[in-house]
N, C-alpha and C positions, 0 to 999 in steps of 0.2 A: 521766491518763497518768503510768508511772511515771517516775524519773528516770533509769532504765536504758534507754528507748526513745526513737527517735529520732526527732524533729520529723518533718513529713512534707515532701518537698520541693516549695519553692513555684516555681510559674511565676516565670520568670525575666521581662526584657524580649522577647526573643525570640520567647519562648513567644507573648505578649499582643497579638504585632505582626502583621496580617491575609498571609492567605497571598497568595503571588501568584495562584493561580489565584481568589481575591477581588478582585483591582483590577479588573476589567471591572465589578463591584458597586460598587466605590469609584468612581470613574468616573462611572458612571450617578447614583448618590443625588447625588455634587456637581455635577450637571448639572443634576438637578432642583431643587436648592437654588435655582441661580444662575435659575432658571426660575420660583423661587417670589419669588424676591428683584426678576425682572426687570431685573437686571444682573450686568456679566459684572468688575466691577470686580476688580483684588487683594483688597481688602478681603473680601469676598462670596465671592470662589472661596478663600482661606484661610479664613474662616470655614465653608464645604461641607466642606473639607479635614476640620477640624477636627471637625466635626461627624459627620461620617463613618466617620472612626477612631473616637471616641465613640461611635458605635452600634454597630459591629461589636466595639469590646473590651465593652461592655456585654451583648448580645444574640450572642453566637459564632454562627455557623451552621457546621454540618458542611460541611467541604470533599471536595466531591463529583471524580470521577475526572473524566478530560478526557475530554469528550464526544466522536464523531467527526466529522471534518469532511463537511458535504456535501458531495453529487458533482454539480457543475453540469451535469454529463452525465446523471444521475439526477433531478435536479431539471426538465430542460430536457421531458423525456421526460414527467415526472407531470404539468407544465403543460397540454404539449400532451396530454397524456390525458384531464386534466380538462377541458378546452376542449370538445373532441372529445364527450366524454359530457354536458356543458352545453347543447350548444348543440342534439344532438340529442335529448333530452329535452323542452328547452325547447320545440320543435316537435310530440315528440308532446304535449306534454302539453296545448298549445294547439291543437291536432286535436282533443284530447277534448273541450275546451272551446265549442269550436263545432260539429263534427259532431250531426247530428241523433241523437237515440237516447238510451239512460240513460247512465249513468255508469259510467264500469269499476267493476268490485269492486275492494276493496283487501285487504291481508291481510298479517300481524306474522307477521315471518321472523327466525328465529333465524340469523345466523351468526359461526359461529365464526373469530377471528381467529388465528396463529401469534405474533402478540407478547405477550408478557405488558408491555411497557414502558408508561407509565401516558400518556408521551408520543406514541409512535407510535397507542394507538389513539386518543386525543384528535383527533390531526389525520386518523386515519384516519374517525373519526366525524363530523369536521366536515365534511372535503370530499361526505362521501356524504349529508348534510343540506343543500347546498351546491346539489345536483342537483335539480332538479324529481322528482317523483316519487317521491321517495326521502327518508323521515326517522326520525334516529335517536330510537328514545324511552324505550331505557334501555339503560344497560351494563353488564355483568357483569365489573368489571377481574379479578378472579382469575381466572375462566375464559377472559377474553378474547373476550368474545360481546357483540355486539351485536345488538339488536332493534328491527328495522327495521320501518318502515308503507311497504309499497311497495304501487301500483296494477299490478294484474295487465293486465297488455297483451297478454300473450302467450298460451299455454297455460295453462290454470290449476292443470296439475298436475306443470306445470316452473317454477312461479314461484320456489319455496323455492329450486331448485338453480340459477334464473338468479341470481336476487338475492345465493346466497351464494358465486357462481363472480365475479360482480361487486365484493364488496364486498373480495378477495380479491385479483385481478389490481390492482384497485386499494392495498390495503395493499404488495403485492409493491413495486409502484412510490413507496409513499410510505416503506419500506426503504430500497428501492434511492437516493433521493434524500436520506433526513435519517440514514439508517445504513448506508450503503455496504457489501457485504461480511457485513453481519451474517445474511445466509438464506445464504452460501455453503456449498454441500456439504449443499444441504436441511437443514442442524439449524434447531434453531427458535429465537427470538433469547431472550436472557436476560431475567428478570426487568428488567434495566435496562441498553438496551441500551450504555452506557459500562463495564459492566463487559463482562470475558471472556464470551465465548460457551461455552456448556456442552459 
């Protein structure tokens, strides 16, 4: 470096100090401290403190946008959705299991999702593994597709378009309840749905 150039400038305190939308992390790690420690002393919860800060000024994580709030109204609706397809599943699928005769066929259905968010199809893959007759056994996250093992119960050459009309009404509602807003006006949600919609 020559002596004509200028240091480069260093993080300040400021800079080093965790952002707010970190304290819910802050928070949680010295909960589990006090959980590791098995008590909830001053001692113990300043030392989590402390500890705490130390890991996040050591290891920084990206400070991510603010997620949106659930809609209890949306969430209220996915529950009783899931119930609703739990419970009747759970009945055919116990029919199949006792009725005299073979066993349905089964058969790996591709369907494609509208989110690209790595969250939304996580919990959209769980709930739909969640169901009797229904399991997810791989995911496509770029494409947003999941590959499902469903048992043909029905037509066997409407199962693709039940299963992927299913997996769908279901994603809408699992939107509609952990990303409010984000399929309004049909566009399709963003790569992450905390950021701007496209």
């Amino acid at each position: 470096m020559s002596a004509h150039e200028p240091e480069p400038a260093r993080p300040g305190l400021r800079g080093r100090l965790p952002h707010r939308r970190q304290l819910p992390l802050l928070a949680w790690m010295v909960v589990f401290w006090c959980g590791l420690w098995g008590s909830v002393s001053p001692l113990v919860v300043v030392g989590g403190v402390v500890v705490a800060l130390a890991l996040v000024a050591v290891f920084p994580m990206p400070t991510l946008p603010p997620a949106p709030r659930p809609s209890l109204v949306g969430s209220a609706r996915l529950v009783g959705f899931v119930l609703v397809d739990l419970v009747r599943s759970s009945l055919q699928v116990a029919w199949f299991a006792v009725r005299p005769g073979p066993v349905p066929p089964s058969a790996i259905v591709a369907a494609p999702l509208r989110s690209r968010s790595d969250a939304m199809i996580a919990a959209t893959a769980e709930l739909l593994s969640l169901v009797p007759g229904t399991l997810v056994v791989d995911v496509d996250v770029p494409s947003g597709t999941l590959y499902l093992h469903a048992l043909v119960t029905g037509d066997p050459a409407r199962v693709g378009q039940d299963v992927r009309e299913h997996a769908l009404r279901l994603e809408e509602r699992v939107l509609a309840a952990l990303a409010p807003g984000s399929l309004a006006g049909g566009v399709q949600v963003a790569d992450d749905v905390r950021e701007a919609r496209r």
